[in-house]
C-alpha positions as CSV (number, residue, x, y, z in Angstrom):
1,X,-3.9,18.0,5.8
2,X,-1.7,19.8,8.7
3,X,-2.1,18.2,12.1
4,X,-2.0,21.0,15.0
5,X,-0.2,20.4,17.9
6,X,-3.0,19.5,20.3
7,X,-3.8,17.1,17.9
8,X,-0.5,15.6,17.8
9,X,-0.6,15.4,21.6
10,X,-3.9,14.1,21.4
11,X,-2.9,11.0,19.5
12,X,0.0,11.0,21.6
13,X,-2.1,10.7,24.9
14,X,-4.2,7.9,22.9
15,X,-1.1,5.6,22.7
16,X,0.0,6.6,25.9
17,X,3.2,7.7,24.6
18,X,5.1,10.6,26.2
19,X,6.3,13.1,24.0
20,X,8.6,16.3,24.4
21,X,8.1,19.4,22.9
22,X,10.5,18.8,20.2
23,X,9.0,15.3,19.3
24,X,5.4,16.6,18.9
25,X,7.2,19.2,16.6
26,X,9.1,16.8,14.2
27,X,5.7,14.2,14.7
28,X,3.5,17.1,13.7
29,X,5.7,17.3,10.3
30,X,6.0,14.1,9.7
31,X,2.2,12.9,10.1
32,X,1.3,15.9,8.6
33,X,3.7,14.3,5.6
34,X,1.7,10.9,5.5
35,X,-1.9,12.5,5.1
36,X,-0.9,14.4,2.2
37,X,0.2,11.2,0.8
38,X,-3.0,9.8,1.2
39,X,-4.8,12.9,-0.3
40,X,-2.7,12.4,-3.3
41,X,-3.1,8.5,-3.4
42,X,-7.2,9.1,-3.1
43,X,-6.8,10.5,-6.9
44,X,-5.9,7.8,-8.5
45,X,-8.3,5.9,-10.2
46,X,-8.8,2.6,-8.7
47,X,-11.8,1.5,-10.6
48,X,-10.7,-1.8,-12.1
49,X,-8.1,-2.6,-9.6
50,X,-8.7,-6.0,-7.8
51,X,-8.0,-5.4,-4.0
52,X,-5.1,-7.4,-2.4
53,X,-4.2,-8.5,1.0
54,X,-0.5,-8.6,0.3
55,X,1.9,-6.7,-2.5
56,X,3.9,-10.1,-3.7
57,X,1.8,-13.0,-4.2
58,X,2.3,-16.0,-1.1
59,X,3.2,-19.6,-2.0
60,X,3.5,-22.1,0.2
61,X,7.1,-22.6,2.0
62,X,6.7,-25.8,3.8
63,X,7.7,-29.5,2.4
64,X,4.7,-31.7,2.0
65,X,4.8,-34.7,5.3
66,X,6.4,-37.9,4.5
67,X,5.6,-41.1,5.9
68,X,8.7,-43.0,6.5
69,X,9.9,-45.8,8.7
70,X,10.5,-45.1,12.3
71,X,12.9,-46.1,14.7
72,X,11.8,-48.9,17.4
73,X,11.0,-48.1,21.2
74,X,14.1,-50.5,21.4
75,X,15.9,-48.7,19.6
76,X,15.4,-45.1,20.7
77,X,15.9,-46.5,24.6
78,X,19.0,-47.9,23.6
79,X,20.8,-44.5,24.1
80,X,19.3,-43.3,27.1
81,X,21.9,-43.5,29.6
82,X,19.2,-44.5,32.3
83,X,15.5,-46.4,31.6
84,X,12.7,-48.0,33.1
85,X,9.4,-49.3,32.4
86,X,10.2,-48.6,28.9
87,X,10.6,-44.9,29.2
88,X,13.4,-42.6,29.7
89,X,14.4,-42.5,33.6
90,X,15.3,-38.8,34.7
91,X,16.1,-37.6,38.0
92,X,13.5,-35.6,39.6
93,X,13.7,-32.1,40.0
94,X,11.5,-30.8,42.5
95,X,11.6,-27.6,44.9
């Protein structure tokens, strides 16, 4: 299927991109390019095919949670340079 070049500038005004002469040339091609492609693709026989949502099966990356001991209130507020009321004293930035 070969896109014309008021259809490339067509698409072009729909995502507001802003295209010189040249572009909508080499854009033209290169569309042009992808929907034969898809023509092709559209005769292969997909019958018993299950669809996918991805091309390499997902597994799960994260580290199952761990309940462990945790430090004291004492102990945490034993670094902070400053503390009051059992909290973490901070100057104030306000403007």
């Amino acid at each position: 299927m070969k896109l014309s070049y008021e259809q490339v500038r067509h698409i072009a005004w729909l995502a507001r991109l802003g295209l010189s002469e040249e572009e909508v040339e080499k854009f033209s091609l290169q569309l042009s390019n992808i929907l034969e492609n898809f023509e092709i693709l559209k005769e292969v026989d997909t019958t018993n095919v299950p669809p996918a949502t991805h091309t390499i099966p997902l597994k799960n990356v994260f580290r199952k949670d761990k309940v462990a001991e945790s430090y004291s209130q004492t102990e945490i507020l034993s670094n902070a340079p400053r503390q009051a009321e059992k909290c973490f004293k901070v100057q104030a930035i306000l403007e």
